[in-house]
N, C-alpha and C positions, 0 to 999 in steps of 0.2 A: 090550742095551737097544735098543728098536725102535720109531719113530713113526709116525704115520697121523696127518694133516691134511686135513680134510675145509674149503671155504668154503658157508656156508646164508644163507638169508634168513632164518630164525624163529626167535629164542631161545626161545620157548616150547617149542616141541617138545624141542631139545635139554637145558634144562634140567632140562624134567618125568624124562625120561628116568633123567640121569645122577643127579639131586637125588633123585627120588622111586620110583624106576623098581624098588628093591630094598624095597620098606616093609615086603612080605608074609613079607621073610626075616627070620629069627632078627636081635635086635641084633647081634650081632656080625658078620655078613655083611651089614647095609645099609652106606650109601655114609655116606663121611664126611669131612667139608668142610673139609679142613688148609688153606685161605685164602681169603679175599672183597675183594678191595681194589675199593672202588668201589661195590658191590652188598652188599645183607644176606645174611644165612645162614639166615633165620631158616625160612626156607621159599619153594618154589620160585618161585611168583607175585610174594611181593616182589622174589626175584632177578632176575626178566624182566621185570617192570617197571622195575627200577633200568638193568638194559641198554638197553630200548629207550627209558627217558629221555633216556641217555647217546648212542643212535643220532640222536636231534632233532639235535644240533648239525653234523650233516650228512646231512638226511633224505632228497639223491638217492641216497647209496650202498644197493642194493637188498641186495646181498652182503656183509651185516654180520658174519656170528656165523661164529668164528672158533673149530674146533674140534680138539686133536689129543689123542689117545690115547696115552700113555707104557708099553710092557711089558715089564716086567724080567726078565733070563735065570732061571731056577728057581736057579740055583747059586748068585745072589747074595740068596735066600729070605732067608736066616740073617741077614744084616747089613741087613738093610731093616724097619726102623720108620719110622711117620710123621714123626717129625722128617728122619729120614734120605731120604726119599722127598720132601717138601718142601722142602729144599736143593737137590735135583736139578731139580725143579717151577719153581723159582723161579730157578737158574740160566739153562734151560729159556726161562724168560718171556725174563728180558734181553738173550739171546743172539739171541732171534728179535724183538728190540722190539719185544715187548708189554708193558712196566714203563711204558709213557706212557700206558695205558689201564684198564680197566676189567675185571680177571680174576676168574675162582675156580679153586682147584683143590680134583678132590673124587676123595679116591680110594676104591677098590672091595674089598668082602673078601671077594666071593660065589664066588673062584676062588685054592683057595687055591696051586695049580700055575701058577696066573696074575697074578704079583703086578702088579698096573696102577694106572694114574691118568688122571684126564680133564682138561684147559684146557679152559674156554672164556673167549674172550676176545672185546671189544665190537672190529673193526676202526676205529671211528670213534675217534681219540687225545682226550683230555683238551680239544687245544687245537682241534678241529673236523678236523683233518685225515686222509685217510686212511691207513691202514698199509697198505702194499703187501702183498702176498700172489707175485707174481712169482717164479719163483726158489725157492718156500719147500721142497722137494723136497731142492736146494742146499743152501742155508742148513742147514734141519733135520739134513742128514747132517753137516756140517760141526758144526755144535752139539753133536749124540749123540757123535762122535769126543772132543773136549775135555770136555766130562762125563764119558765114558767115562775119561778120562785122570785127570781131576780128584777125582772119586771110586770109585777103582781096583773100576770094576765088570767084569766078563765080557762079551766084544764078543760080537755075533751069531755064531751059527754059519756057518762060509763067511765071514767078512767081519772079519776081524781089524783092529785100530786102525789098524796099520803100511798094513796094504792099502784102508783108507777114504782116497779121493781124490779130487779136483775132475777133470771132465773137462781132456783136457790141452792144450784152445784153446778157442776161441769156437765153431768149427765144429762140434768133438764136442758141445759144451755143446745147442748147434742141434739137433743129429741128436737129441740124449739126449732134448730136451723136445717134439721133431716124435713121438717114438715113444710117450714117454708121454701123450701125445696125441691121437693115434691108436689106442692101445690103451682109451682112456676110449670115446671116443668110439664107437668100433665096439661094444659091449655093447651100445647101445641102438638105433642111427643104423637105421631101416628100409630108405634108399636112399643112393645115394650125393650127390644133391642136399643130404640132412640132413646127412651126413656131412661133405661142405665147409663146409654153414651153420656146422657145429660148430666144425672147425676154425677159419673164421676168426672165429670170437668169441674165440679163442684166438690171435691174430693171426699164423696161418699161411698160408698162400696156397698153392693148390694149380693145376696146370699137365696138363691132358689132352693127350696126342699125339692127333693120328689121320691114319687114309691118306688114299690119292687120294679113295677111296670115302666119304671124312665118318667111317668107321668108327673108336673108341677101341681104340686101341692100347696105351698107357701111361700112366703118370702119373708127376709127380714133385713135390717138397714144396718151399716154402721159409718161412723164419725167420729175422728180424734178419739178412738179405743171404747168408744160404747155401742153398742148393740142392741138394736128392738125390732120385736115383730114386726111388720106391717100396722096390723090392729092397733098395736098397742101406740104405733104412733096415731091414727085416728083408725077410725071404723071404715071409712070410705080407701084407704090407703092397705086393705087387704089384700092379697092376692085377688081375689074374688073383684074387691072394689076397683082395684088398676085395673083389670083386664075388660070391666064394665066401663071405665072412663074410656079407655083405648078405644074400646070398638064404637061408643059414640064419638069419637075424632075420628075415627074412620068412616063412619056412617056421613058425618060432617061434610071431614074432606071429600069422599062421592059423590056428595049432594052439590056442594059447591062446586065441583068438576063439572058434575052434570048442567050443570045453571049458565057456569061457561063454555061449556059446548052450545049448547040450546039457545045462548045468544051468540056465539060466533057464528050459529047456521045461519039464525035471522040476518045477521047482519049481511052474510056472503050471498042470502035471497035477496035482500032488498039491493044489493050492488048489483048482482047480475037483472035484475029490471031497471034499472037505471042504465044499462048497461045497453040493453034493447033497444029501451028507448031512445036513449042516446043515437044508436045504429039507425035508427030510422028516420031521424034525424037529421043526419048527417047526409043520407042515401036521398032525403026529396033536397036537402042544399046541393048535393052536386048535378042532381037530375036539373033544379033550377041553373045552375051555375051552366051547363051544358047547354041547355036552349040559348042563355044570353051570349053566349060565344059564337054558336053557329047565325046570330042573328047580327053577331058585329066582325065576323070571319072574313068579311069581303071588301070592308072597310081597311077593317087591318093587317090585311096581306102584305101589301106594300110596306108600311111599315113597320112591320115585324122581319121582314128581308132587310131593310136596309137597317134597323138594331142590330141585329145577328151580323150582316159585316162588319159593322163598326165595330162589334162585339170582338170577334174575332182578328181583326186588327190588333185591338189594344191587350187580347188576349197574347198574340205572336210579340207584341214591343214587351209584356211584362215577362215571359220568359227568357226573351234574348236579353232582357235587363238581367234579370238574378241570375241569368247565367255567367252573367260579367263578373256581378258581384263575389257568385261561388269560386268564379277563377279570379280574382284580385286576392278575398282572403285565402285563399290558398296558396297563392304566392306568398303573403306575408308571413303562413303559419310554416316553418321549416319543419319538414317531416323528420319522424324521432328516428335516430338510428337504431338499427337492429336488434343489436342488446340492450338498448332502453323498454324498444316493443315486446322482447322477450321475457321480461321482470316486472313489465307494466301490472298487470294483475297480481303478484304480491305486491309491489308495492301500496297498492290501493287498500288493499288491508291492513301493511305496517302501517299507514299512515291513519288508517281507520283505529287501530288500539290505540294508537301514540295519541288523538285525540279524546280516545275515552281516557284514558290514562290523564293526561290533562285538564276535563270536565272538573273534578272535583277541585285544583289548584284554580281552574278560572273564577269557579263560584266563590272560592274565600277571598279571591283579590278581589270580587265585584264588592264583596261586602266589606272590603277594606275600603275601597272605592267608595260608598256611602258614611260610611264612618267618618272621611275625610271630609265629604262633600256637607254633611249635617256640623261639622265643628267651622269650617266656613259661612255658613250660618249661623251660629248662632255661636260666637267665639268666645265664651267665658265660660267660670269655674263647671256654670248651672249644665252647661255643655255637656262640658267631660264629666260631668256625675252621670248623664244620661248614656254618652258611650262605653264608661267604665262597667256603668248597668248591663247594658246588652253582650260585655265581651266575659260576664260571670259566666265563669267554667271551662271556658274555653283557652287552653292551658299555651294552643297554639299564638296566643297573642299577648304572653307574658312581656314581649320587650315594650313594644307599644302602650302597654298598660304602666311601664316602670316609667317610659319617654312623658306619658299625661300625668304622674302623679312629679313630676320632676317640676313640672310646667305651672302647676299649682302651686308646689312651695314655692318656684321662684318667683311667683307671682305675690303670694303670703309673702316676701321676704321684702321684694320691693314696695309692698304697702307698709309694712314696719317703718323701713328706711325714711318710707315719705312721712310716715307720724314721728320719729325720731327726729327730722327736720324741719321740712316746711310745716309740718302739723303743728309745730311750737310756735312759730311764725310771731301770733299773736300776743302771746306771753311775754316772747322776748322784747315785743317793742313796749309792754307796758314795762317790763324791769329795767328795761334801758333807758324810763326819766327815771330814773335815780329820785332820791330825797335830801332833804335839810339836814336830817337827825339819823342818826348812826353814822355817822360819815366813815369809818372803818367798811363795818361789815357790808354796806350797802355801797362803797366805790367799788370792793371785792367783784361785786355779784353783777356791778351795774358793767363794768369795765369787760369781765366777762360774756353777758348778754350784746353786746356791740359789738365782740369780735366776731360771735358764732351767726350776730346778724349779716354781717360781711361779706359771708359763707352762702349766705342766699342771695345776695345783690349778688355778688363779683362774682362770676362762674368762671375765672380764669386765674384766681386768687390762688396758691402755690399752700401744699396740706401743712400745717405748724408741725412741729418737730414732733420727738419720740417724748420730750420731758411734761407734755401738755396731753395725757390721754383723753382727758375729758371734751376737747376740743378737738383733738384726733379725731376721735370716733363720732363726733357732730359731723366735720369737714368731712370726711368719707360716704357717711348717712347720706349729706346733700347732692353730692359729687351723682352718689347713687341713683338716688331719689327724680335726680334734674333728669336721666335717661327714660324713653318710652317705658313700661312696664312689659314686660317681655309675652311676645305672642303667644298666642295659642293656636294650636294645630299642629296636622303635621304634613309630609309628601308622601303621596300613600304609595309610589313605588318603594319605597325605602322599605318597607313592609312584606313588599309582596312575598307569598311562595314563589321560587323557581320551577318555572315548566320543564317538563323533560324535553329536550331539544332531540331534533329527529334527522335521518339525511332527504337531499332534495332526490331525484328520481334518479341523475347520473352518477352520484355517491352509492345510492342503493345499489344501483344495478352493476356500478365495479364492484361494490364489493362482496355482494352474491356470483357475479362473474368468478370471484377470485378464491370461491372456495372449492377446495377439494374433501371427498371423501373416500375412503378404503377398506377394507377388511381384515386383517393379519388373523388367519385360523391354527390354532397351539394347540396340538395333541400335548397329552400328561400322561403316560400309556399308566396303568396300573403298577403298582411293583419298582416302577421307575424312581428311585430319591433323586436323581440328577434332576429329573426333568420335571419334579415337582416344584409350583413354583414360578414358572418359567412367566409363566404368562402373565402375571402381577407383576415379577420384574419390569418387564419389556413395557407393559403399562406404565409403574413408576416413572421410569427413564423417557418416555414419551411425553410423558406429561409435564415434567421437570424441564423438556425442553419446546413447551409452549403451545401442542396437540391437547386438542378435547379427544377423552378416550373412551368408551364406554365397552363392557363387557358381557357380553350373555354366554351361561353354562350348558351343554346337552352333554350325552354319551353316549356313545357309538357301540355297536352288540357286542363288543367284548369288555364293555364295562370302562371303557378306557376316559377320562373327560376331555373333552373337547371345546375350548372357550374361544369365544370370535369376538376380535378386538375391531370395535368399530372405532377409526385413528378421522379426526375432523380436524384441518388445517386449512392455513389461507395464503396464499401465492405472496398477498401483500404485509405478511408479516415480513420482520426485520430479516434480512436474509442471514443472517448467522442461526437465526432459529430455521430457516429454511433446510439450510445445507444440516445443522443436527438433527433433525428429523429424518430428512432425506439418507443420512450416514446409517440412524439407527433401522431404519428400513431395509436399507440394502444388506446390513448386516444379516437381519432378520432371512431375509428371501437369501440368504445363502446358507441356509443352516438346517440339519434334517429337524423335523419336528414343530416346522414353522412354515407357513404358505401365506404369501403375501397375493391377495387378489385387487390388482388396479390396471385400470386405463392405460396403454402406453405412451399417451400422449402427455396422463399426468404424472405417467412417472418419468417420462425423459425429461418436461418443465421444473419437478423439484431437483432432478441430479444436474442442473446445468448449473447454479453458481456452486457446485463443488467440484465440477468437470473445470469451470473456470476459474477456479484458485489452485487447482492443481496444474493446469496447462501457465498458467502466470507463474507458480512456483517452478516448476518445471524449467519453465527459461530463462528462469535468474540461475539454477543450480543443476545443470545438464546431467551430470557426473553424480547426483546425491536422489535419492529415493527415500520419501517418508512410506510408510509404514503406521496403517489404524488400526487395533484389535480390540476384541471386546470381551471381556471376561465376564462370566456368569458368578453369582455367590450363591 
């Protein structure tokens, strides 16, 4: 028995392949699928959709699909059926821990001298994390050895059980994966630039000699802290030898360039004659076409004049129609006001993020939405094993998962209840004839048995006291027991994420209408302690009363700093935070060392609810005069 382990990005491709790849052959030589754990069978699109759902739970790893080939010696034909083959598949899996993830095995009948089977397996685990792949070379020969052993199959030719063994240090181990490495790699690497790239994605490190002259001399490899020639990993892996491989992958690649040119010319020869052809073609159809017209031209004169009016009649009725139509919905549709059509084009974008923003909350509620939709169908325990399944890891659906496992026990509880009651049923009506003999201990048991049957007839029957627990706790069980067993499922809004809620066009557009912006420019002269400072103040204090404030540094040629307060406020803030803004502004623009640069229009808008608490204070108190100042620390 002999493996090949290939790592891909695309279950698709691989599954089509090994799932559907034989359709065209006889039933008995298409492929056939001895196990699915995690994924469906039912066909291959569901299968690759089940893996790459399973891929989400760690959607950086690019190198997911996880694939190895099993081929059994022809000698051990005779004692290989599928049960027998899937023991080996499934050892196989555990041995290379992939039993934590998401497999199939499907084996092949199209080769009857080749008896095989294919894994494939998701690398991403159950629990998100990745299955190493490292080593698998290793490992896999170590695995096929103990299978080998365990179900007494025929070892490879040349490679007997006794002589399958582990390189015999770290160092060989080094050499053994520098070389299969090298050997990959060289199949395709055009230069030796690619050829290192390759390597070290493979995390080898490679080391050029060269002379006095700059000239390359040699090379040599390392891996996890060991070091070899070239040579010394093989004779073809020389300097000399790579550079010999290279230039036949270059000679290759040429040759194979050249092949497709020299059939892209053919083919763009043989179009443009077909092409000719075609044109000539075409040129005796219209020359034909031209005689039959001049020869039916006098026939249908007349009536091709009187199509064409008719023509254009009903061409003049469908215009003056849609023209109605364009002026009806345009009556209907009220044109947008001013400041809507002015904010129109951001909006279209806020509303364009607000929807990406939301994408990902839409997709978990759709699959809330199935979650619900699949327990509706199919509404018991076997159910929610199967949702509980699918919501492994997903930390965002811990209530839900507590809500199904609630749903279960009470469901467990009320099946107790019904064995604690009605389940006895039988029992009680055989203790309840009583007997001739014991008459004590059997009127005890018998007297007993008839009350607690009472409890199952009379369903309106009133629970016996505190001094009777043994019948307490019957009457309660039945009381229980006689109710439906409690549902299962659940209402998948209850569940849902919350979307970000967004405004409609006329909220957007007041409240972009409503915003202002300003500059306040604060010289900090050099030398100045007063005036250091100043301008982080005036920040703080801005901010504290409800302005976004932002600050950028320059300095002016006498070294002096210079910072510009960008001050962001909104008309439709609470006006007390208006008018403190507006206070500390104006303070601002009366003071040396400060330059307040805005609008006049926006600055007489924020001084008007403090112009109007002062004219209202004003004419309650004619005779009195407040007084604001602002002190600096």
């Amino acid at each position: 028995m002999i493996s090949r382990t290939s790592i891909g990005r695309s279950f698709g491709g691989v599954v089509r392949y090994q799932f559907e790849g034989r359709k065209e052959q006889p039933s008995d030589k298409q492929a056939e699928v001895l196990a699915a754990v995690g994924v469906r069978s039912d066909s291959a699109a569901h299968m690759s959709a089940d893996f790459n759902r399973g891929r989400q739970l760690n959607p950086n790893l690019g190198q997911a699909v996880w694939h190895t080939s099993l081929s059994f010696n022809p000698d051990d034909a005779a004692k290989l059926d599928s049960a027998k083959m899937l023991a080996i598949a499934e050892g196989y899996v555990q041995k290379m821990g992939l039993d934590k993830t998401q497999y199939a095995i499907i084996r092949h009948h199209d080769q009857s001298d080749n008896q095989h089977l294919h894994i494939i397996a998701n690398r991403v685990g159950d629990d998100g994390q990745t299955i190493k792949d490292g080593h698998n070379f290793y490992h896999s020969k170590k695995a096929l050895k103990e299978l080998i052993q365990e179900h007494g199959l025929t070892p490879p030719q040349g490679l007997r059980v006794d002589r399958q063994h582990a390189p015999s240090d770290k160092a060989e181990l080094a050499k053994y994966e520098i070389k299969q490495a090298l050997h990959q790699a060289l199949a395709t690497a055009p230069d030796r630039p690619a050829l290192l790239a390759t390597l070290r994605a493979e995390k080898i490190s490679a080391h050029e000699f060269t002379n006095k002259a700059g000239t390359v001399t040699g090379i040599s490899f390392e891996k996890d802290g060991h070091a070899f020639k070239g040579s010394a990993v093989a004779r073809a892996y020389s300097l000399a030898g790579l550079d010999k491989q290279l230039a036949a992958n270059q000679e290759r690649q040429q040759a194979e360039q050249a092949r497709q040119v020299a059939a892209q010319e053919a083919a763009a020869q043989q179009l443009r004659q077909v092409a000719v052809e075609l044109a000539h073609r075409q040129a005796a159809e219209r020359q034909a076409a031209q005689v039959a017209q001049q020869q039916e031209a006098a026939r249908q004169a007349a009536q091709v004049a009187q199509r064409q009016e008719a023509d254009r009649q009903a061409a003049q009725l469908a215009q003056r129609q849609a023209a109605e139509r364009q002026a009806a919905e345009a009556a209907k549709v009220p044109a947008l006001p001013a400041v809507e059509r002015k904010w129109q084009p951001a909006y279209q974008q806020y509303a364009a993020e607000l929807a990406q923003q939301n994408a990902p909350v839409q997709a978990y509620n759709k699959i809330i939405d199935s979650y619900s939709q699949y327990l509706k169908a199919k509404p018991n325990e076997e159910g929610i094993q199967d949702v509980v399944k699918l919501m492994k890891g997903d930390s965002s659906t811990a209530t839900l998962r507590a809500e199904l496992d609630r749903q279960v026990a009470a469901r467990a509880m009320h099946a107790n209840q019904w064995a604690d009651s009605y389940g006895q049923q039988a029992a009680l009506q055989e203790q309840a004839k009583g007997g001739f003999w014991g008459k004590w201990v059997k009127r005890e048991a018998t007297q007993l048995a008839e009350e607690k049957l009472k409890f199952l007839t009379d369903k309106d029957r009133p629970l016996p006291g505190l001094l009777e627990p043994d019948l307490l706790a019957f009457a309660r069980a039945a009381k229980a027991a006689d109710q439906p067993a409690p549902p299962i499922g659940f209402e998948a809004r209850a569940y849902y994420q919350p979307e970000q809620g967004g405004l409609n066009l006329t909220a957007y557009a007041a409240k972009r209408e409503a915003e202002r912006q300003l500059v306040v420019r604060v010289q900090e002269p050099v030398g100045d302690i007063q005036a250091a400072g100043r301008a982080e103040a005036l920040q703080r204090s801005l901010t504290s009363k409800g302005a976004t404030v932002s600050a950028s540094t320059t300095a002016d040629a006498q070294g002096n700093r210079v910072i510009d307060l960008t001050v962001q406020y909104s008309v439709q803030q609470p006006r007390s935070e208006v008018k403190e803004i507006s206070l500390m502004l104006d303070w601002a623009a009366e003071r040396p060392g400060y330059q307040v640069q805005e609008q006049k229009a926006d600055r007489a808008q924020r001084q008007a609810p403090g112009q109007q608490d002062a004219q209202r204070e004003q004419a309650r108190t004619p005779d009195k005069s407040q007084g604001m100042g602002f002190s600096r620390r």
